[in-house]
N, C-alpha and C positions, 0 to 999 in steps of 0.2 A: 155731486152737488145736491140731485134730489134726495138723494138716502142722508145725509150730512143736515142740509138745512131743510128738509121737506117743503122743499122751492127750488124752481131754476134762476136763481139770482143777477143769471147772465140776460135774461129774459125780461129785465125788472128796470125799465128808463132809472126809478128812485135812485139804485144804486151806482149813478156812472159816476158823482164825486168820490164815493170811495173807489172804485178801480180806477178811476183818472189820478188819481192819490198813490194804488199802486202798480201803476204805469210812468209816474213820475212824470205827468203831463198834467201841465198847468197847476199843480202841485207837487208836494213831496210827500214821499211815504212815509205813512203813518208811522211804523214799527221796525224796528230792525230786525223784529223774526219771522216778516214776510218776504225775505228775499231781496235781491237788487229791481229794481225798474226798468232794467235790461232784461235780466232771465221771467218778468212781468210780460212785457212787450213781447219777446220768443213766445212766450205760452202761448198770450193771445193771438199772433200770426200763428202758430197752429192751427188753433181752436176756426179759426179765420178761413182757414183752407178746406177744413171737415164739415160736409155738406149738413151734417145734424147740426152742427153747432153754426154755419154760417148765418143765420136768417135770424137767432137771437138775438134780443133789442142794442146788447150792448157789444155783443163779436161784430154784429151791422155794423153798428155805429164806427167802433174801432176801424172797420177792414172802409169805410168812405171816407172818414172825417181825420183820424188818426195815421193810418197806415202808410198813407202816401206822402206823410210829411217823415215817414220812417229812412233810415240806409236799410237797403233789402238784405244786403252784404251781415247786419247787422242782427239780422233775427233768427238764426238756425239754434236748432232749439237742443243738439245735441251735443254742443260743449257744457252746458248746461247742469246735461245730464253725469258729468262725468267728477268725482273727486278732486276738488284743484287743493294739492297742498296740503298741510294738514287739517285730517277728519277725524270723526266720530263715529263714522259708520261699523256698526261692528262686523263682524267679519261674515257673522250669518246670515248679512244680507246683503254683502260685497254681491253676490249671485244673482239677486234681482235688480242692482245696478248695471251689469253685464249684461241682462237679459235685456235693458230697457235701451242699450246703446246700439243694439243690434239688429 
């Protein structure tokens, strides 16, 4: 995020409509080429767990106000990761999808 927006955005109260937006909480996502609001929520229980990213204004926010209203059952983040059905992925980087389920 810092090298992408030269800001930690996760870090930034301003922005919790737009991740409340794609988290699919208390709104709906913006875009269709940001993903589902499931594999949203996965990321963030992640990000949620990792002691660098737990203390940022809006993983906080997420892991008190959010998370507890979550199914826990529901946020593993490594079906996710994995090709469902038909892809695009080309094949020269089927390799780094392996690596990242592992």
């Amino acid at each position: 995020l810092l090298a992408i927006f030269g800001r930690n955005l996760l870090d930034d109260d301003t922005q919790s409509a737009g991740f409340d937006a794609l988290l699919e909480y208390r709104d709906h996502k913006p875009f269709e080429c940001v993903g589902e609001g499931a594999e949203a929520r996965a990321a963030m229980a992640a990000l949620a767990r990792r002691p660098e990213w737990r203390e940022d204004a809006l993983v906080a926010r997420f892991r008190s106000e959010i998370l507890p209203q979550l199914d826990a059952g529901a946020l593993a983040l490594e079906p996710w990761l994995a090709p469902a059905g038909a892809h695009a992925v080309p094949a020269r980087l089927r390799a780094a999808l392996d690596f990242l389920r592992s």
